[in-house]
C-alpha positions as CSV (number, residue, x, y, z in Angstrom):
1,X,0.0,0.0,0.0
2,X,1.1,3.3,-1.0
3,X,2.1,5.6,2.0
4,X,-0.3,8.2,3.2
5,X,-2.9,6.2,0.5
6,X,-6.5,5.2,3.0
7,X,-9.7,3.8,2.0
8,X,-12.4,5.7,3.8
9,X,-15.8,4.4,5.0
10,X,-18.7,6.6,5.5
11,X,-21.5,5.9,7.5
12,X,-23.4,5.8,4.1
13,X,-21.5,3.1,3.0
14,X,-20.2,5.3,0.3
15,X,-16.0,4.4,-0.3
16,X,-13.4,7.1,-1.0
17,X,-9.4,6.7,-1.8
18,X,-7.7,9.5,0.3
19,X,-4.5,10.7,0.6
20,X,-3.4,11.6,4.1
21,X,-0.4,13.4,5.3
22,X,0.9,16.2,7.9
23,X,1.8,20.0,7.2
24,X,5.2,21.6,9.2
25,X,3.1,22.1,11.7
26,X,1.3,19.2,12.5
27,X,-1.9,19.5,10.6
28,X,-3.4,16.8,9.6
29,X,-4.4,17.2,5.7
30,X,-6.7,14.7,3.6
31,X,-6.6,14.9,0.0
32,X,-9.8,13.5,-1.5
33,X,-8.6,11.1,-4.6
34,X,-11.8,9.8,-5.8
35,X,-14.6,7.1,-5.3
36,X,-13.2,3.4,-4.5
37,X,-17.1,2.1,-5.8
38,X,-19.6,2.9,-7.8
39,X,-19.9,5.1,-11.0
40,X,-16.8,6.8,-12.0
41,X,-14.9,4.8,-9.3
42,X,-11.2,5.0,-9.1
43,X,-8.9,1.6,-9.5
44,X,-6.8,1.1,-6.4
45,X,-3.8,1.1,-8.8
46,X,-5.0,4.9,-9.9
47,X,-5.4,5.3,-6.8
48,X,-2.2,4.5,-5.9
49,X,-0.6,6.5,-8.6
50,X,-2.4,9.8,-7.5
51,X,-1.2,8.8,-4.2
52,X,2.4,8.8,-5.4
53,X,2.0,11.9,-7.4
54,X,0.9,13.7,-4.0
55,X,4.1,12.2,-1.9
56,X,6.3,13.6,-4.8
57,X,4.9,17.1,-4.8
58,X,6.0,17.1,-0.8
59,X,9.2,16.1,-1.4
60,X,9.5,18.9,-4.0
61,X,8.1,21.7,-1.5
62,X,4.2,22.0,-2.7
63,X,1.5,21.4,-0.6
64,X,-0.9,18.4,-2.3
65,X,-4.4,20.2,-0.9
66,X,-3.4,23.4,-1.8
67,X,-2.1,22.3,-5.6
68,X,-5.2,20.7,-5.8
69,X,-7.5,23.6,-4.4
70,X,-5.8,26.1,-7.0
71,X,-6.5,23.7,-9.8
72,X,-9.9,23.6,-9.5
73,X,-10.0,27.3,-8.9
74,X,-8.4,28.2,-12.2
75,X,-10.6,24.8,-13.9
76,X,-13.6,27.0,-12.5
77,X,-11.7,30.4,-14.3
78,X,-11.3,28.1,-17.8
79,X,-15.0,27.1,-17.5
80,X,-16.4,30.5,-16.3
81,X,-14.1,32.0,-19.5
82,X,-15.0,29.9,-22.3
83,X,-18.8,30.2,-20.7
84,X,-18.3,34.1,-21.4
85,X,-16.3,33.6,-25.0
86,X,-19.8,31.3,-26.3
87,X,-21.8,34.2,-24.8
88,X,-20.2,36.9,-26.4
89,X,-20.0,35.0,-29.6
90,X,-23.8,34.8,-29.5
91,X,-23.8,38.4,-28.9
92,X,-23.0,39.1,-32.6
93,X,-24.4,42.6,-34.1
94,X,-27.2,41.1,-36.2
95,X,-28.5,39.3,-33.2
96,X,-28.2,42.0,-30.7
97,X,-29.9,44.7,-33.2
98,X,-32.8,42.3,-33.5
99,X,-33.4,42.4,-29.5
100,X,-32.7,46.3,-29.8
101,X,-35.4,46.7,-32.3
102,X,-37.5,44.1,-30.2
103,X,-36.5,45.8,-26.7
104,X,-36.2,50.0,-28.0
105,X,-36.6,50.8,-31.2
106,X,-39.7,49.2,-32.7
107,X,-42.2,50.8,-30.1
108,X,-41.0,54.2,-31.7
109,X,-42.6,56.0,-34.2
110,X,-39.9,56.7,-36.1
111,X,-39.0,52.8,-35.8
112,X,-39.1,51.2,-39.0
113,X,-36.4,54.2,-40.2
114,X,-34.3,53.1,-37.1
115,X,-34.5,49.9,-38.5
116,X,-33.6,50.0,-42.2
117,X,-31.1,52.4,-41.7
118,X,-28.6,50.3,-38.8
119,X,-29.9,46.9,-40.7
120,X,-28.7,48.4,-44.1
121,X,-25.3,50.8,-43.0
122,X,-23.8,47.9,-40.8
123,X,-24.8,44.6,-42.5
124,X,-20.4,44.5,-42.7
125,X,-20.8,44.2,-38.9
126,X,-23.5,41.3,-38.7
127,X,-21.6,38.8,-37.3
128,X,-19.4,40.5,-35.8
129,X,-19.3,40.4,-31.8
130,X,-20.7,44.1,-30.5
131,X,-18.3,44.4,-27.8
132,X,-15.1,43.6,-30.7
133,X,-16.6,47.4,-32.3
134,X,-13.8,50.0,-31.9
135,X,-14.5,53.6,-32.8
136,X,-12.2,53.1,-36.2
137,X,-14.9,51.1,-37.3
138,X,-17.5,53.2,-36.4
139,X,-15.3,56.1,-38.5
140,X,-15.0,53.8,-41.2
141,X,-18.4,53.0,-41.9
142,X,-19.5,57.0,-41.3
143,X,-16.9,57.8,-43.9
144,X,-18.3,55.1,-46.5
145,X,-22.1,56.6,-46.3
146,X,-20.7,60.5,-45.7
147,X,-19.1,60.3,-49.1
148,X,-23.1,58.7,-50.5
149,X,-25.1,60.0,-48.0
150,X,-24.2,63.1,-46.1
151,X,-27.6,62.8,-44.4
152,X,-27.8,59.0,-43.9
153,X,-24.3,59.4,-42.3
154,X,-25.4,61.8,-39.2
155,X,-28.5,59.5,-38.7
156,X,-26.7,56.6,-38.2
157,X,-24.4,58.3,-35.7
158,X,-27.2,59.6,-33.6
159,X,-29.0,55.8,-34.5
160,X,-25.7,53.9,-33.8
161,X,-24.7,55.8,-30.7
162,X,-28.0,55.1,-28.9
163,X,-27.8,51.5,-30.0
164,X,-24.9,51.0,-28.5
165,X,-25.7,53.0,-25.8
166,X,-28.5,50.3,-24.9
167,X,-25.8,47.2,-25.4
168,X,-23.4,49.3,-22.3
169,X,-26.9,49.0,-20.1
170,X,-26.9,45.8,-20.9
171,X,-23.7,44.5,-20.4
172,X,-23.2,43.6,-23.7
173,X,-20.4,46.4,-25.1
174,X,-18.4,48.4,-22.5
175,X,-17.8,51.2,-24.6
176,X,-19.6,53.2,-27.4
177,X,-17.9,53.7,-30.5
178,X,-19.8,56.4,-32.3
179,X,-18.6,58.2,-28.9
180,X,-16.2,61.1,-29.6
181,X,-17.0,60.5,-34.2
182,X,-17.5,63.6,-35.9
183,X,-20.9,64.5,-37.1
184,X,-21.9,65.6,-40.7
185,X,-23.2,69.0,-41.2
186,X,-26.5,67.8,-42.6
187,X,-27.4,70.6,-45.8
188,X,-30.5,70.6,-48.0
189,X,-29.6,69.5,-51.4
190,X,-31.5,71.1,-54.4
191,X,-29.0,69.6,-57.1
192,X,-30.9,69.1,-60.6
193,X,-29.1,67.8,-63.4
194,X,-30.4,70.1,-66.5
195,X,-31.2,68.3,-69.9
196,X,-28.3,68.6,-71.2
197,X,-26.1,67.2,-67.9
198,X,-28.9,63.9,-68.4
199,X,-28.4,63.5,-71.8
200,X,-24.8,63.0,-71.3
201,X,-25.4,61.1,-68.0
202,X,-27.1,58.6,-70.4
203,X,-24.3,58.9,-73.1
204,X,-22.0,57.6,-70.5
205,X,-23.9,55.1,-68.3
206,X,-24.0,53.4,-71.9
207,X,-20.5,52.7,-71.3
208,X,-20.3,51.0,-68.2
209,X,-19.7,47.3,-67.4
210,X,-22.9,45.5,-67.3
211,X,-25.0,45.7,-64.7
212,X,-23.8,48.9,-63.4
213,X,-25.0,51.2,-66.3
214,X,-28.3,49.1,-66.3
215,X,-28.8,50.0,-62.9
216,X,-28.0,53.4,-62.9
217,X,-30.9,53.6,-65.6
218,X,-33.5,51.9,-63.7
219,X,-32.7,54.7,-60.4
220,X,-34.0,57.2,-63.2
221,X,-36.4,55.4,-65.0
222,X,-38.3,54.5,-61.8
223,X,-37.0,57.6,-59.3
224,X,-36.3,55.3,-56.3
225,X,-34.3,55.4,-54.2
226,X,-30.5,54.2,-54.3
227,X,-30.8,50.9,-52.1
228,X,-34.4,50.3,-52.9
229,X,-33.1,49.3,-56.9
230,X,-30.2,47.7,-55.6
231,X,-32.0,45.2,-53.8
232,X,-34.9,44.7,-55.7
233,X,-35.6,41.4,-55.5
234,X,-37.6,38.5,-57.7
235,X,-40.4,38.0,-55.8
236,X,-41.1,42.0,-55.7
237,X,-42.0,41.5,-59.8
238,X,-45.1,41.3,-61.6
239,X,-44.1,41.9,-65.2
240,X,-46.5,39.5,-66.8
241,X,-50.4,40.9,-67.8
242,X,-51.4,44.5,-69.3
243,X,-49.6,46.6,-66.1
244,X,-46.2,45.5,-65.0
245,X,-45.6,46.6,-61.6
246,X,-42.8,46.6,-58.8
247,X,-44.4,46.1,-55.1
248,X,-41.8,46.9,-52.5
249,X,-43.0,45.9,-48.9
250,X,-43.0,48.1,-46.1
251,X,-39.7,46.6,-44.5
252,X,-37.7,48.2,-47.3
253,X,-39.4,51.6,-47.6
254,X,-38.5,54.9,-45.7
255,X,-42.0,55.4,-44.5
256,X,-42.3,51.9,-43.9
257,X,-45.2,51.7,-46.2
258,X,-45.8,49.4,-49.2
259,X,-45.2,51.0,-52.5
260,X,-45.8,49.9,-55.7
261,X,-43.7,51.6,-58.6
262,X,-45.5,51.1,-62.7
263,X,-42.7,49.6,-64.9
264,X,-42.4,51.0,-68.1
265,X,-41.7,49.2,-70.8
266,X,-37.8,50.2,-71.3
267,X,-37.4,49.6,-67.1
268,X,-38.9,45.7,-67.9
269,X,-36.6,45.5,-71.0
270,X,-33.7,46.3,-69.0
271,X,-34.7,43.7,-66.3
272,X,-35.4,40.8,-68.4
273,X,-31.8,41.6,-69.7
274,X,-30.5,41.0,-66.4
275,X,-28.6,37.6,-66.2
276,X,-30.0,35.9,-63.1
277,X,-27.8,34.4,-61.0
278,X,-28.3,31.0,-59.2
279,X,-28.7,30.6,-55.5
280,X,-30.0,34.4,-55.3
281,X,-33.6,36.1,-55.2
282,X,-31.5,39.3,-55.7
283,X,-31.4,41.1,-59.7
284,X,-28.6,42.7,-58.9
285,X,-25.6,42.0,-57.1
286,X,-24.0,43.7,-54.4
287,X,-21.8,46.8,-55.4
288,X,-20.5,49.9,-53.4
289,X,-21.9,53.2,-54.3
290,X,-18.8,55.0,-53.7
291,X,-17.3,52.5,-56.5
292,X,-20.4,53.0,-59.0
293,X,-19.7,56.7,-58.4
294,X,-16.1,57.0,-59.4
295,X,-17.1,54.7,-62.5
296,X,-20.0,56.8,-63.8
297,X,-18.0,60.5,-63.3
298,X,-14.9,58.8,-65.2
299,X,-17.6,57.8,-68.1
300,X,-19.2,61.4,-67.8
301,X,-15.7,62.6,-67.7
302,X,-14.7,60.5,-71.2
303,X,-18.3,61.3,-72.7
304,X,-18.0,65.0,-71.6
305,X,-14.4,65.3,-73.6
306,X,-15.5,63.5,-76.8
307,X,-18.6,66.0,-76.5
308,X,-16.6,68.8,-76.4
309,X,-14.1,67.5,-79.4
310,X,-17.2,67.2,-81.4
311,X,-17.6,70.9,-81.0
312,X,-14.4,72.1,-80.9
313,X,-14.2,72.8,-77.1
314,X,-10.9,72.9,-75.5
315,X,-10.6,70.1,-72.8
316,X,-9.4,72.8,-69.9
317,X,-13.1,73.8,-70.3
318,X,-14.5,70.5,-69.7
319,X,-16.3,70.2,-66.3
320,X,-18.3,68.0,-64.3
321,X,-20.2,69.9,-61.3
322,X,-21.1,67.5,-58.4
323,X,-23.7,65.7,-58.0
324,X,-25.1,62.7,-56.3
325,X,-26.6,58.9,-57.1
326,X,-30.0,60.6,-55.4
327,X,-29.7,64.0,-57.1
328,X,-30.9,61.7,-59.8
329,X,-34.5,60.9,-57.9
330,X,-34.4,64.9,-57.2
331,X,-34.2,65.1,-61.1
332,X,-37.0,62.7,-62.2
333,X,-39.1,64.8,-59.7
334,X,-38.5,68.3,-61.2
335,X,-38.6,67.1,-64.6
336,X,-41.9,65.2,-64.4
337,X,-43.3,68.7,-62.5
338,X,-42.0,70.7,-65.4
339,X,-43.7,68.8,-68.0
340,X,-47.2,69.4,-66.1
341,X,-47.4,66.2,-63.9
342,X,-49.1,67.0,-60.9
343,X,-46.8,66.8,-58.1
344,X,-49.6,65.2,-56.1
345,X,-48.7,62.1,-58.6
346,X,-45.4,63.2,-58.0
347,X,-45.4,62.3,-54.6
348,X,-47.1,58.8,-55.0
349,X,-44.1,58.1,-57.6
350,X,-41.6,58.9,-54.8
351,X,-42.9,57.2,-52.4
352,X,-43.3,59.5,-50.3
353,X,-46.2,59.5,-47.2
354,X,-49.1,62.1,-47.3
355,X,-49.6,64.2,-44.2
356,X,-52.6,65.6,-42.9
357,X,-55.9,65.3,-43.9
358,X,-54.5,63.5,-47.6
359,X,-53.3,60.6,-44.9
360,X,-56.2,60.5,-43.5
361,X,-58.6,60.3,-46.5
362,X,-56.9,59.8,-49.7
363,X,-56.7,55.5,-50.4
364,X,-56.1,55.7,-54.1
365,X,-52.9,53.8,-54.7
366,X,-52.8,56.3,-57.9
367,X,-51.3,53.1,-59.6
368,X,-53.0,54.6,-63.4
369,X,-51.1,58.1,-62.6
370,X,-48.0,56.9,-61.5
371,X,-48.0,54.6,-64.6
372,X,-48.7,57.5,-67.0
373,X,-46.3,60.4,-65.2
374,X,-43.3,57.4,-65.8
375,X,-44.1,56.5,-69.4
376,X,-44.2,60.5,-69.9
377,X,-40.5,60.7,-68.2
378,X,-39.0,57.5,-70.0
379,X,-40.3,58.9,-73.3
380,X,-38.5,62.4,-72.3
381,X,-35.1,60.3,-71.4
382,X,-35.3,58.1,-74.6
383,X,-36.1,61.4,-76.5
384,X,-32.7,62.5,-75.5
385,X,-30.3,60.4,-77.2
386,X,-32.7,60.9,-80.6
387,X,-31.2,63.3,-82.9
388,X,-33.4,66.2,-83.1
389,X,-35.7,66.0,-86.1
390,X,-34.8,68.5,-89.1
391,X,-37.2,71.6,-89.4
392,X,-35.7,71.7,-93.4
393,X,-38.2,70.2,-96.2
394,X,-35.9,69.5,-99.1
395,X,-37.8,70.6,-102.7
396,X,-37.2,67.9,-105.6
397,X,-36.0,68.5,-108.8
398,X,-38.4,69.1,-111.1
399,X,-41.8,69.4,-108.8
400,X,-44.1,72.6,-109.2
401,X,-44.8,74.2,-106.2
């Protein structure tokens, strides 16, 4: 029998191996080894090995109990740590936003807005845990919509910081990175590109890599908005029967209201062109609009010079004033006002919600106006690449007048 190494009976009848020994000062110390019967019982020859393992830590200066009290402490700290790590891994973004919206958010009026914009400006972060957000990355993604979206870009700071806000009273984050970011100086935009700044807009999306021009076409043909084209989806598409249309459910509108849109019949020629891809509901795939940006002002930059060759226009005198992707949907709406649409109609092609007593009252979907106010703008866009007809009547040869 190993030294030290006792079988102990308890008035239970339950068995235990045990090692037993003395400290400096005369303390008697049991080390429990494990059950002698029973499930998970210990062989006496384990038994005797632990045993052995014990008297060898004495000899080398390290009290057996303690050793074995400080394991199990720091076993605890390795449980308790990887408990925390599957925890925090649950706590992605996408999952905590949903109990944000759930918890905050969705009992708001201005909710669904809430919603679409943090779902939309940091689907990079989905899966992401919260608490792994630094403030660089909260910079990084302000930067990316500034340069689109001056506007969207201060909502989501004052969005993002009280979402994150919420995850520090919850434990979830401990700090807030849209803390101490710099907030966009939000202006009113009245950009309209004149006829002559669309007609070589449409010159140079004509250009692009497929789908990219096609796209940029359909944000003018339909005056939507810039994420509402880009992620149209199949299912939103009835382009069979007498009246095509395009039904985008509330969850993807501003107002978060379902809105129908008319297709015309050069918006439903460019989206049967579309190549669909497998394993997607999606027409178009995923691009940046910073990217689509740069590519259409180099094409309006190339069309703009050719233009000017054609007329014998130095190239020093060539520019191209800024604009933006949704000073586009600002130019559908002036245009279509200008040639005697009622802006009433106007409104209903935008999207946009009625206030007042028109919320209250007015139910017509104006589906038959909105159809007829987009046929009337395609036909102006398509009218722009035509070469103006000749006022001249040639006389022949020969004919009495």
């Amino acid at each position: 029998m190993q030294p030290g190494l006792r079988l102990v009976v308890y008035p239970s009848g339950k068995k235990s191996w045990v090692y037993r020994y003395e400290r400096s000062g005369g303390q008697a110390v049991k080390v429990t080894i494990g059950p002698a019967t029973g499930s998970g019982a210990v062989s006496l020859k384990d038994a005797r090995l632990e045993a052995n393992s014990a008297a060898r830590l004495r000899h080398a200066g390290t009290d057996p109990a303690m050793k074995k009290s400080s394991d199990r402490r720091q076993e605890a700290e390795r449980i308790a740590v990887e408990r925390l790590e599957a925890e925090r891994s649950a706590d992605n973004v996408e999952r905590v936003l949903a109990r944000y919206f759930a918890d905050h958010s969705d009992k708001l009026k201005s909710g669904a807005e809430v919603r679409r914009v943090l779902n939309r400006e940091l689907e990079s972060w989905a899966k992401r845990r919260v608490d792994e957000i630094q403030r660089r990355d909260a910079i990084k993604v302000l930067d990316a919509v500034a340069a689109r979206a001056p506007v969207q870009s201060k909502r989501l700071r004052a969005y993002g910081r009280h979402f994150f806000g919420w995850c520090i009273s919850k434990e979830i984050a401990t700090i807030n990175p849209f803390d101490g970011t710099r907030a966009v100086k939000e202006i009113s935009r009245d950009r309209v590109l004149s006829e002559d700044e669309l007609r070589l807009l449409l010159r140079a999306i004509a250009t692009l890599d497929q789908p990219r021009g096609q796209y940029v076409e359909l944000l003018l043909l339909t005056a939507q908005r810039f994420s509402e084209v880009a992620n149209m989806l199949e299912s939103e598409l009835e382009l069979s029967g007498p009246a095509p249309i395009w039904t985008l459910p509330s969850a993807r509108m501003k107002s978060g209201k379902a809105h129908t849109v008319p297709l015309t019949p050069r918006a439903i020629e460019i989206i049967n062109g579309l190549p669909r891809r497998a394993g997607t509901a999606r027409i178009f795939e995923t691009f940046s609009a910073t990217h689509l940006k740069a590519a259409i002002d180099a094409a309006l930059l190339k069309a703009a010079l050719e233009h000017a060759e054609e007329r014998g226009v130095a190239p020093s005198d060539v520019k191209i004033a800024h604009w933006t992707l949704h000073d586009l949907r600002r130019s559908a709406a002036t245009h279509m006002s200008r040639m005697g649409i009622d802006v009433i109609v106007i409104e209903r092609v935008l999207g946009h919600t009625m206030r007042g007593v028109m919320a209250t009252y007015q139910r017509n979907t104006f589906d038959n106006e909105k159809r007829a106010a987009l046929t009337v703008w395609s036909d102006y866009l398509d009218g722009l690449l035509r070469p103006p007809a000749s006022n001249v009547v040639p006389l022949r040869h020969g004919v009495a007048e």
